[in-house]
C-alpha positions as CSV (number, residue, x, y, z in Angstrom):
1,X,5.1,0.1,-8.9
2,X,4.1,2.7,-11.4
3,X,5.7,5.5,-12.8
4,X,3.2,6.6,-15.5
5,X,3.4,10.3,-14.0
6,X,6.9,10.6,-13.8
7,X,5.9,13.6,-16.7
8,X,2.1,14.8,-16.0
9,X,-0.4,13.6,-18.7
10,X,-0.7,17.7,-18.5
11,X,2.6,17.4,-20.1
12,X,1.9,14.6,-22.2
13,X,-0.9,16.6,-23.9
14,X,1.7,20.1,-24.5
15,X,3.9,17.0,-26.2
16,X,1.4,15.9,-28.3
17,X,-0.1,18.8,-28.8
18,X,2.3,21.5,-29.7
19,X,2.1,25.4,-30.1
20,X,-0.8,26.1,-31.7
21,X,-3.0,23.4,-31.1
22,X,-5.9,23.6,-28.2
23,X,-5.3,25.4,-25.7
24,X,-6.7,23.6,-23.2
25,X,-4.6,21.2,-20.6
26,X,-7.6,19.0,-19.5
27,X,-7.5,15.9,-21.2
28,X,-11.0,16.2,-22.0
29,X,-11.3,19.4,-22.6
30,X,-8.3,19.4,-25.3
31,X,-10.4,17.1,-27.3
32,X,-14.0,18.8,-26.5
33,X,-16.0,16.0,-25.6
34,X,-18.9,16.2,-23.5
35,X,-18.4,17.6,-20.2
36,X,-17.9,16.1,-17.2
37,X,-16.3,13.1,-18.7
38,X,-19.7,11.4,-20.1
39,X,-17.0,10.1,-22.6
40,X,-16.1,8.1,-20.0
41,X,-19.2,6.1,-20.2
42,X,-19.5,4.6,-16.6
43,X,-22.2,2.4,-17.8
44,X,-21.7,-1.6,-17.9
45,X,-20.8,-4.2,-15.3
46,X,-17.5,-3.3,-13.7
47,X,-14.8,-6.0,-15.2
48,X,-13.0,-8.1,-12.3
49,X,-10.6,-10.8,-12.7
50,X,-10.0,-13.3,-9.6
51,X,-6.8,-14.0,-7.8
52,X,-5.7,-17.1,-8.6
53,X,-4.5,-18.8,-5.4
54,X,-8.3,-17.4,-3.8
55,X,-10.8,-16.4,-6.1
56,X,-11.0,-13.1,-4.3
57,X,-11.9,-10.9,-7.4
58,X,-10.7,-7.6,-8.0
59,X,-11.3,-4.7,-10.1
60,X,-9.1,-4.8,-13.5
61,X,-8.2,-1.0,-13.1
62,X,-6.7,0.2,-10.4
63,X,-4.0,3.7,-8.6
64,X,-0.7,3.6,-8.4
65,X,1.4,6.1,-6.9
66,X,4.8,6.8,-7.6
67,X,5.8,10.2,-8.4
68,X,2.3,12.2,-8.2
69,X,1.7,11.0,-4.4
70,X,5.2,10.7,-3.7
71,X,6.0,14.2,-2.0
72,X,2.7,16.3,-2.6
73,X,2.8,20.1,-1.9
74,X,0.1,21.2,0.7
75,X,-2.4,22.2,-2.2
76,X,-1.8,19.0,-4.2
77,X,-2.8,17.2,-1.4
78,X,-7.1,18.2,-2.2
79,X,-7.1,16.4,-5.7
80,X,-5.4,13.3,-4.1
81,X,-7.9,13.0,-1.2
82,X,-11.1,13.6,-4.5
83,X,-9.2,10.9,-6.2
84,X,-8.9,8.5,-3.6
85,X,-12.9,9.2,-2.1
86,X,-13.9,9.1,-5.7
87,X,-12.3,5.9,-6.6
88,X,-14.3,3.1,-4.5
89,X,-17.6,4.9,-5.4
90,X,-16.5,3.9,-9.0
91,X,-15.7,0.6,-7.8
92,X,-12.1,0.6,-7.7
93,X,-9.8,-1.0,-5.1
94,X,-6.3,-1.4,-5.5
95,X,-4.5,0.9,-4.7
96,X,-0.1,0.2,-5.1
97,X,2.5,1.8,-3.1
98,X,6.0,1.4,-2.0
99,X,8.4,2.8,0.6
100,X,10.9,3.6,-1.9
101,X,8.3,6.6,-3.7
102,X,8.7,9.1,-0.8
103,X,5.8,9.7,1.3
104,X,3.2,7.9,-0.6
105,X,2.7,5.4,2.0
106,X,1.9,8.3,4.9
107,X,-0.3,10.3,2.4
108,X,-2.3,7.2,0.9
109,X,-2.6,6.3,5.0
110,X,-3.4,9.2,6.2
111,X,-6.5,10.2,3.3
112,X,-8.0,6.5,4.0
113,X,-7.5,7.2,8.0
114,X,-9.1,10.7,7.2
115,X,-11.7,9.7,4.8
116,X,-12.6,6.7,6.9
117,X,-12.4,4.2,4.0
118,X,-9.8,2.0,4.2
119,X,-11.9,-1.4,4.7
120,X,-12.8,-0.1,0.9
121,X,-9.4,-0.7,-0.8
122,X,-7.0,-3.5,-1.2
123,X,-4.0,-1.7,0.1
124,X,-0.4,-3.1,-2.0
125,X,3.3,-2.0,-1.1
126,X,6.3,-3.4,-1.2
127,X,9.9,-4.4,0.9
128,X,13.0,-4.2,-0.3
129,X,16.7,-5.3,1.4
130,X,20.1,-4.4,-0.6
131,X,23.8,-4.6,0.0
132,X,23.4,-5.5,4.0
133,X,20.3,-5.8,4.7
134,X,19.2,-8.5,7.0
135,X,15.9,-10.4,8.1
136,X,15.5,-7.4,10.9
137,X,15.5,-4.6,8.4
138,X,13.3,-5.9,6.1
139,X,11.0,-6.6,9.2
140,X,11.6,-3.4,10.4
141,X,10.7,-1.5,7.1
142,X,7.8,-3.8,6.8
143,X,6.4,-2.6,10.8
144,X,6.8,1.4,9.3
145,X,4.8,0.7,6.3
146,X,2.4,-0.7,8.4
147,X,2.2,2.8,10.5
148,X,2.7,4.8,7.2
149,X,-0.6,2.9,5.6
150,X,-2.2,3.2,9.6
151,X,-3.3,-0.3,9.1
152,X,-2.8,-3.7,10.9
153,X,-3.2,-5.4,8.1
154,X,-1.5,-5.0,4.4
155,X,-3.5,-6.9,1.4
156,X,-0.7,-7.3,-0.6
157,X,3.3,-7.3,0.4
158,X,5.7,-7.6,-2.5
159,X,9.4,-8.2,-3.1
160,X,10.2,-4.6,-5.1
161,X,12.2,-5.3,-8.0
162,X,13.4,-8.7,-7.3
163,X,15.3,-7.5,-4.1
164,X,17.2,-10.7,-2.8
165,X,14.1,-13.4,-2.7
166,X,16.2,-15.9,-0.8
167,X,16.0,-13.8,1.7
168,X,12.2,-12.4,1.5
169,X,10.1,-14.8,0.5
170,X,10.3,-16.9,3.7
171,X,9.5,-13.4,5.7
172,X,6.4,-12.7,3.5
173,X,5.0,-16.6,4.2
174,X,5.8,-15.9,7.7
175,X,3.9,-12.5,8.1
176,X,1.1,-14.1,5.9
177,X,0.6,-16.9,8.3
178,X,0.6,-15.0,11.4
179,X,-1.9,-12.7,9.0
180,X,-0.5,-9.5,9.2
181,X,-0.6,-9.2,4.9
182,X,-2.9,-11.4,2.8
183,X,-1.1,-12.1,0.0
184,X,2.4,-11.9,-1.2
185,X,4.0,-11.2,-4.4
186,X,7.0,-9.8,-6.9
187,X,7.5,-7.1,-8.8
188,X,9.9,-5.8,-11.3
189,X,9.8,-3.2,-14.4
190,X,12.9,-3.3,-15.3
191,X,13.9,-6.6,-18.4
192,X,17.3,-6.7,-16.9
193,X,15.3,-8.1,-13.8
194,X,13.3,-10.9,-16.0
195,X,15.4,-13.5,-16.1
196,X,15.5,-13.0,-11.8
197,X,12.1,-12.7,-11.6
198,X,11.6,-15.9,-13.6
199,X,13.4,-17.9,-11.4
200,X,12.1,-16.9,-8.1
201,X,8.8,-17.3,-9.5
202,X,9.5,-20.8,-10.2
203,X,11.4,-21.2,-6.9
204,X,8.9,-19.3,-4.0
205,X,5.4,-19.5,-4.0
206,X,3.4,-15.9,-4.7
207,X,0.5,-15.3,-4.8
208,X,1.2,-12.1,-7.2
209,X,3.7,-10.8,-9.8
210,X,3.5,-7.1,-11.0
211,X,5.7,-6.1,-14.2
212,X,5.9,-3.5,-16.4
213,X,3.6,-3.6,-20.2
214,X,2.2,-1.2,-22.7
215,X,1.0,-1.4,-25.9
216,X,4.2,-0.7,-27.2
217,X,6.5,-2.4,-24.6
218,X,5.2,-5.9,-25.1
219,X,7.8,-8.1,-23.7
220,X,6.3,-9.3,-20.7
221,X,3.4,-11.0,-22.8
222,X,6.7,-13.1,-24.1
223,X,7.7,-14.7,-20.9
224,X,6.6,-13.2,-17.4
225,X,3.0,-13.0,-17.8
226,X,2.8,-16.6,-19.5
227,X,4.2,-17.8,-16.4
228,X,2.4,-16.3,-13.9
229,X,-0.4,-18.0,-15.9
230,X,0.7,-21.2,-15.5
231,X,1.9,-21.0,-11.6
232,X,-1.6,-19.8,-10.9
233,X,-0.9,-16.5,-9.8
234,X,-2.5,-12.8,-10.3
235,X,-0.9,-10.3,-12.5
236,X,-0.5,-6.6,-11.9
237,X,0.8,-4.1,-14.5
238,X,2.8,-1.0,-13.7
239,X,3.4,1.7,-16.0
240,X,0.6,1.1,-18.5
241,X,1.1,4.5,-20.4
242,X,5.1,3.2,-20.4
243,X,5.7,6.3,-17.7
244,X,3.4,8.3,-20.3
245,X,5.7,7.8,-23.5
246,X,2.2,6.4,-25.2
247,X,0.7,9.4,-24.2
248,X,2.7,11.8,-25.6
249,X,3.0,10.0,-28.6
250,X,-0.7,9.4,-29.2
251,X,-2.7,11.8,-27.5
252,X,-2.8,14.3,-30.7
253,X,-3.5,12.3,-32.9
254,X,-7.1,11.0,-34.0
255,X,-8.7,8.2,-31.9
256,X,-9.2,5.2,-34.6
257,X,-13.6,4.9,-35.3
258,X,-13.1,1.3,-34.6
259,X,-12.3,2.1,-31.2
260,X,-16.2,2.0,-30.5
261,X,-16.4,-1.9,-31.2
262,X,-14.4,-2.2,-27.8
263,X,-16.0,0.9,-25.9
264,X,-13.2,2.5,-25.6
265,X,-13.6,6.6,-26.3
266,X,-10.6,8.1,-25.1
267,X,-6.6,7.3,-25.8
268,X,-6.3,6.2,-22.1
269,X,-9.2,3.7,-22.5
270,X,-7.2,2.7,-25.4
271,X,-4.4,1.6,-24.2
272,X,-5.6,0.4,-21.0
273,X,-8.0,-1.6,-22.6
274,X,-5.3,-3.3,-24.6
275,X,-3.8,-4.5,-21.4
276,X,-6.5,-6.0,-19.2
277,X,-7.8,-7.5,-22.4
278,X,-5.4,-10.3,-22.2
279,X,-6.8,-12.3,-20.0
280,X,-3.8,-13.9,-17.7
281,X,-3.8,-10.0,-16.3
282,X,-6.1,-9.2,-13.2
283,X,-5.4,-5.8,-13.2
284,X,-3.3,-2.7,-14.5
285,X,-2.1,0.0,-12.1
286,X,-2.2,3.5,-14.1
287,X,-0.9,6.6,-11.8
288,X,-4.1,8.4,-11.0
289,X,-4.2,11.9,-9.0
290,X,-6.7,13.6,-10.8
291,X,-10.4,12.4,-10.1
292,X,-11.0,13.7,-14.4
293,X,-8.6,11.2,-15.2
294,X,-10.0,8.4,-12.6
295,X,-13.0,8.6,-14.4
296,X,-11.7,8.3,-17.8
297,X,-9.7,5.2,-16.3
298,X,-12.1,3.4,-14.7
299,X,-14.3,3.5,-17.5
300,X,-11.7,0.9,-19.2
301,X,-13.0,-1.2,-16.7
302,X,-16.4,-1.4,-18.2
303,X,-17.7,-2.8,-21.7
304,X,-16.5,-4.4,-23.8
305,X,-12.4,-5.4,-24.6
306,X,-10.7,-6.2,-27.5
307,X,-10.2,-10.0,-28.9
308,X,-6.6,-11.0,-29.5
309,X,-7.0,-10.0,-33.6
310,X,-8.0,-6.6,-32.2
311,X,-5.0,-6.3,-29.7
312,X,-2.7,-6.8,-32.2
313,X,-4.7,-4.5,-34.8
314,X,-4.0,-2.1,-32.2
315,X,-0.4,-2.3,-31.3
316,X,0.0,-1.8,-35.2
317,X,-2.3,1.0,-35.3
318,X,-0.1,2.6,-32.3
319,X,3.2,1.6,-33.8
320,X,2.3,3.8,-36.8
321,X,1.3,6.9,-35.4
């Protein structure tokens, strides 16, 4: 579940920014550096990290899509079909969605079924049952996402926001034996939820947990992602800009030289790189609709990555601005 565009990184940049200052919107642009993207720097073996239950390895960058996919106008739909043709010829995969963000589930299905390239991504969304539900609806919600997503199979089903385990987590083996979804998993991003998610992490078998962590919203490094280490299961990361309150807070401010020891050349790579650095994470889910900012992204996902004295040189650095 990510949120990172609940306010555009257009808007993060007139935040940081101010009156004034650049007057271009395009993250790359505001900063003139080389056009198109060669900051980016595709260049270097694409990072992947394994699932732990499989060894199936994945890419360690990856779309999410709350918000910016969740009820696009007719002509936002164009830069959401780039981005998603774009992203497997960069190498990416995952791909994260839920019911619960509007129609992200029918647009993300509908570009693959248009583009023809769904056997390239690893397709995650979630279930969720409150108050009433029962073993039916969550069944039933499951089935729509299936013809929302116009697949017959689902890579990755996961419990959204700790939404009554008891209950789920025997539906999820059961789909996953029959093979209807691959894997399972739980998410949360909310640390009111942590002390839940901890114990139905201890108490079901998953495959995956997904949880909220930025460079400065650290918490999960504490306690979930430890865990998830030690249970032998794969770790996703929502809202790696922290729903873009990094972004704003960084973006206008100069890009520390020592940046280059870890290849990273932009603030995104930056902070993203801080994340998949640690290595109990297989990969973080940034909201990408733009195939400018897919670029710049994915380029995290290539050279080198920060030692833990860095990371924590870092969060300092970040913590100062």
């Amino acid at each position: 579940m990510t949120h990172d565009q609940s306010i555009s990184r257009r808007d993060a940049l007139k935040l940081g920014l101010g009156a004034g200052a650049l007057l271009s919107l395009s993250r790359g642009q505001a900063f003139a550096l080389p056009s198109p993207w060669a900051n980016a720097g595709q260049s270097g073996t694409l990072i992947q990290r394994p699932i732990p239950s499989t060894g199936e390895k994945l890419p360690i960058v990856g779309i999410g899509t709350a918000v910016i996919y969740q009820n696009p106008k007719p002509e936002e739909i164009p830069p959401l079909r780039e981005t998603l043709k774009a992203f497997p010829e960069l190498g990416g995969r995952i791909i994260d969605t839920a019911p619960s963000y509007g129609r992200a589930e029918s647009v993300v299905g509908d570009l693959l079924s248009e583009l023809k390239i769904r056997d390239k991504y690893f397709i995650a969304t979630k279930v969720s049952v409150r108050g009433g539900g029962d073993r039916a609806a969550a069944i039933a919600q499951m089935e729509n996402s299936f013809k929302a997503l116009r697949t017959d199979k689902i890579d990755l089903m996961q419990i959204w926001n700790v939404s009554n385990p008891e209950l789920l987590a025997p539906v999820l083996d059961e789909m996953k034996k029959a093979g209807r979804i691959r894997y399972t998993g739980i998410t949360s991003s909310f640390k009111g939820q942590y002390s839940d998610l901890e114990a139905a992490t201890k108490k079901y078998k998953y495959d995956v947990v997904q949880i909220d962590l930025a460079i400065d919203n650290r918490s999960a490094e504490e306690r979930i992602i430890p865990l998830a280490r030690d249970l032998g299961m794969a770790v996703l990361v929502n809202s790696p800009f922290g729903r873009n309150r990094v972004l704003s807070k960084v973006m206008s401010k100069p890009l520390p030289d020592w940046a280059k020891e870890f290849d990273a050349a932009t603030w995104p790579q930056f902070c993203l790189k801080w994340i998949v650095s640690n290595p109990a994470v297989t990969a973080a889910i940034p909201g990408i609709g733009r195939v400018d900012y897919l670029t710049d992204d994915m380029a995290a996902a290539r050279g080198r990555l920060p030692d833990e004295k860095t990371r924590a040189r870092m969060a300092t650095y970040v913590e100062g601005l």
